[in-house]
C-alpha positions as CSV (number, residue, x, y, z in Angstrom):
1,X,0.0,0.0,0.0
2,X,2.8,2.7,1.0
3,X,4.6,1.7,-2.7
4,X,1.1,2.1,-4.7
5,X,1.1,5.7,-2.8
6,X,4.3,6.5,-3.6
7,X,3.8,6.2,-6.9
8,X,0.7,7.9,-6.7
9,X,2.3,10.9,-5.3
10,X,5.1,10.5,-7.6
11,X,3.0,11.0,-10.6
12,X,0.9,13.8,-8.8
13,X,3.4,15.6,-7.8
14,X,6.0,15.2,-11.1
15,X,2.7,17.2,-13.1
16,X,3.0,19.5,-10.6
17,X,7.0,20.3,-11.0
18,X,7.0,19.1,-14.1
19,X,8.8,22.3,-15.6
20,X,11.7,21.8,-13.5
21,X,11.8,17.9,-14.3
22,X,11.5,18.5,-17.7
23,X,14.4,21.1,-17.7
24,X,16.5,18.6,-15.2
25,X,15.9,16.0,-18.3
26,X,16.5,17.8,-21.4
27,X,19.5,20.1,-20.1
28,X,21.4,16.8,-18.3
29,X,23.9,15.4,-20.6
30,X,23.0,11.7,-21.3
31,X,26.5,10.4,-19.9
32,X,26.8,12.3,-16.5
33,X,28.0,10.0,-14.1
34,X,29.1,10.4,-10.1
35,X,32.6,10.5,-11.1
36,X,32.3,13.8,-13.4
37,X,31.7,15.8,-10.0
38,X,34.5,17.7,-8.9
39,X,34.1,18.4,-5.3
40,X,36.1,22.1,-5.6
41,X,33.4,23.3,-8.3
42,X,30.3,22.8,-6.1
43,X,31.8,25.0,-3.7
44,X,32.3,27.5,-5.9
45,X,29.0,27.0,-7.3
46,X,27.8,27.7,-3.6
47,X,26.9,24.5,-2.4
48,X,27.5,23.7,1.4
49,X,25.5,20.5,1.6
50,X,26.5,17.1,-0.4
51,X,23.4,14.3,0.0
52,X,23.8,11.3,-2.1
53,X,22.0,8.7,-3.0
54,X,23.3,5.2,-3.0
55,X,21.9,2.6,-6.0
56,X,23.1,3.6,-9.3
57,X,24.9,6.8,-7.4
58,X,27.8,5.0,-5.5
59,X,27.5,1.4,-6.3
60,X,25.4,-0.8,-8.8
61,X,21.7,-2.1,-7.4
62,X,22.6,-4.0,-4.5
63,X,25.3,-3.8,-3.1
64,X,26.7,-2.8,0.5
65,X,29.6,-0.5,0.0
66,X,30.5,2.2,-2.7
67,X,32.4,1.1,-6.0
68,X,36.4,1.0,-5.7
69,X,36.3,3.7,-8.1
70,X,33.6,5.8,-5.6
71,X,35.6,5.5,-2.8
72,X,38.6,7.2,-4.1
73,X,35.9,10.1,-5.5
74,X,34.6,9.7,-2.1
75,X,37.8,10.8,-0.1
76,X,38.1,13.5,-2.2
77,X,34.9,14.6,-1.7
78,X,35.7,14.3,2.1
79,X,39.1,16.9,1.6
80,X,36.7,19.6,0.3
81,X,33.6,18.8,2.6
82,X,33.7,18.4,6.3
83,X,31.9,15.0,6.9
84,X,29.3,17.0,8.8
85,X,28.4,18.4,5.5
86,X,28.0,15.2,3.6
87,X,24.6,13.2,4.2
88,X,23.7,9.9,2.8
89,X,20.0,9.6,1.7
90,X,18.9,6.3,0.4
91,X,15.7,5.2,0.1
92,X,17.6,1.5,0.9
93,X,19.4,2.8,4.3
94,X,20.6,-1.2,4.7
95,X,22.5,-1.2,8.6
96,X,26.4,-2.0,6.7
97,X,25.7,1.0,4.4
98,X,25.0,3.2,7.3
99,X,28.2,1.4,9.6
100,X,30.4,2.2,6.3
101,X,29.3,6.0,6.2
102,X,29.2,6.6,9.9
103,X,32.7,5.2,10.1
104,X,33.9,8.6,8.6
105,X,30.9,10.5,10.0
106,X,28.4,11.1,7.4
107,X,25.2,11.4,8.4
108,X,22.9,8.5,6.9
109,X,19.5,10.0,7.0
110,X,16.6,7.5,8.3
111,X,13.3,7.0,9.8
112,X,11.6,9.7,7.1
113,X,9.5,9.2,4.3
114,X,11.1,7.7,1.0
115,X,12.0,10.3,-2.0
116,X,10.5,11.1,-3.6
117,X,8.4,12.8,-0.4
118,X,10.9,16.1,0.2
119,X,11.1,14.9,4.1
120,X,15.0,13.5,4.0
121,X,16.3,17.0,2.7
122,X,13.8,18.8,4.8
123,X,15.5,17.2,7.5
124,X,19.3,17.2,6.6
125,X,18.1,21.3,6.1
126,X,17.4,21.4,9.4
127,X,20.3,19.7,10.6
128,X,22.8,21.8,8.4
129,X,21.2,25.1,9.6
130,X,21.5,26.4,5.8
131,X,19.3,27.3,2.8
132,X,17.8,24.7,0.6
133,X,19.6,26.4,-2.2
134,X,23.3,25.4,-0.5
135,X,22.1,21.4,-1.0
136,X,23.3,19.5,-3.4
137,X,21.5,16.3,-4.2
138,X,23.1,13.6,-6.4
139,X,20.5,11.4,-7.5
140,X,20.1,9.0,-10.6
141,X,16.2,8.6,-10.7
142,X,13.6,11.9,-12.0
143,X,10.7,10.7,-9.8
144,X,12.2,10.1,-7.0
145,X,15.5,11.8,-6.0
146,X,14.7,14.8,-8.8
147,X,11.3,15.6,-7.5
148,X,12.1,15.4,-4.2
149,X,15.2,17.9,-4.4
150,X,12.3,19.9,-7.0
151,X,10.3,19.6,-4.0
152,X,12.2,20.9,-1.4
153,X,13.5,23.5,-3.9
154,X,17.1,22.0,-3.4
155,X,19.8,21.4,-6.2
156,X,20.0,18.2,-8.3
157,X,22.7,16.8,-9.8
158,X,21.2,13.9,-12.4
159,X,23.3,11.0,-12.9
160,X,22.4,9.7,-16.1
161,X,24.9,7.5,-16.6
162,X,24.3,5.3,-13.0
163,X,26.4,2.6,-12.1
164,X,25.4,-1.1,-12.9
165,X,26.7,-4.4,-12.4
166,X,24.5,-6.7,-15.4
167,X,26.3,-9.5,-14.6
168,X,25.5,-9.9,-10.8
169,X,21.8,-8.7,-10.8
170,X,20.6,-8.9,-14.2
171,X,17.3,-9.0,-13.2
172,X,17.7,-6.2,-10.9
173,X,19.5,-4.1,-12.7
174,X,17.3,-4.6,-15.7
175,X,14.7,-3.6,-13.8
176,X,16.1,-0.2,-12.7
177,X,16.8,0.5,-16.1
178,X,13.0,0.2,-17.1
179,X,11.9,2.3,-14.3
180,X,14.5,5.0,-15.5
181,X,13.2,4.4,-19.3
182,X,9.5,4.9,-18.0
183,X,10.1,8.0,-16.4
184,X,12.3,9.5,-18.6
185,X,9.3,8.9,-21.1
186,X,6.8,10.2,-18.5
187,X,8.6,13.3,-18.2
188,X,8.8,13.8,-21.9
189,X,5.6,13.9,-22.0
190,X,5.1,16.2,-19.4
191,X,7.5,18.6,-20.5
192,X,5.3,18.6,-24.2
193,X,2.8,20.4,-22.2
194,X,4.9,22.1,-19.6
195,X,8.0,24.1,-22.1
């Protein structure tokens, strides 16, 4: 019942913002990926506030700990934001994601509503004492991670290009690739009547 609301809401709420998704999609280039960020340009771009995501973002559908290649992105990441500043917000908060995170003291955000309900930044807003505008949300999914930051009227980075591992989880992982199809085409549509 909570999933079949979700999706409700998702749908409701994506007509609603769907200007700012449909901008999100068509001005994202279709190969951005986690690893393209560089940590020293968000601060210049004014962001104070890193939340990320975990499937697709940091590791492939799945698994418990961030890529090899995420980590070393990851500790840089960690030379240019105090780990205070760095949140985790999955909508899969799975108890050895949260140990490996807390280990260096990021903040795993928990016990709120799944994205795409604006809740989870709401909250790391209030921890960080800043302005939604200084949050920067790293997300690979439009109707969930990309409404909620549209939501909360935080910034989105949109990782088109997410991390997969077809040879452990094909089902999975094939799965997640539909979902991203399907809203991709949702928002299409959407943006025919919203540009």
């Amino acid at each position: 019942m909570k999933l079949l609301k979700r999706i409700i809401y998702s749908l409701k709420m994506g007509y609603i913002y769907r200007n700012a998704l449909a901008k999100l999609y068509l001005r994202t280039p279709p190969q951005q990926r986690t690893l393209d960020i560089v940590p020293q340009d968000l601060v210049k771009q004014g962001v104070k506030i890193l939340v990320l995501d975990f499937d697709g973002v940091l590791a492939s559908h799945g698994e418990l700990l961030p890529a090899p290649e995420i980590e070393a992105w990851l500790q840089n990441c960690l030379q240019v934001f105090p780990a205070a500043q760095i949140f985790l917000l999955s909508n899969k908060p799975l108890p050895a994601r949260v140990a490996y995170f807390e280990s260096y003291g990021i903040r795993c955000i928990a016990g709120v509503q799944k994205k795409p309900y604006p809740e989870g930044l709401l909250k790391i807003q209030q921890l960080a004492q800043c302005q939604a505008s200084e949050i920067l949300l790293v997300d690979d999914r439009l109707l969930t991670g990309g409404l909620a930051a549209c939501i909360a009227q935080t910034q989105i980075y949109y990782v088109t290009r997410p991390l997969i591992a077809w040879g452990k989880r094909p089902l999975a992982e094939s799965f997640f690739m539909l979902v991203r199809w399907v809203e991709r085409r949702i928002i299409a549509i959407y943006s025919a009547t919203a540009l």
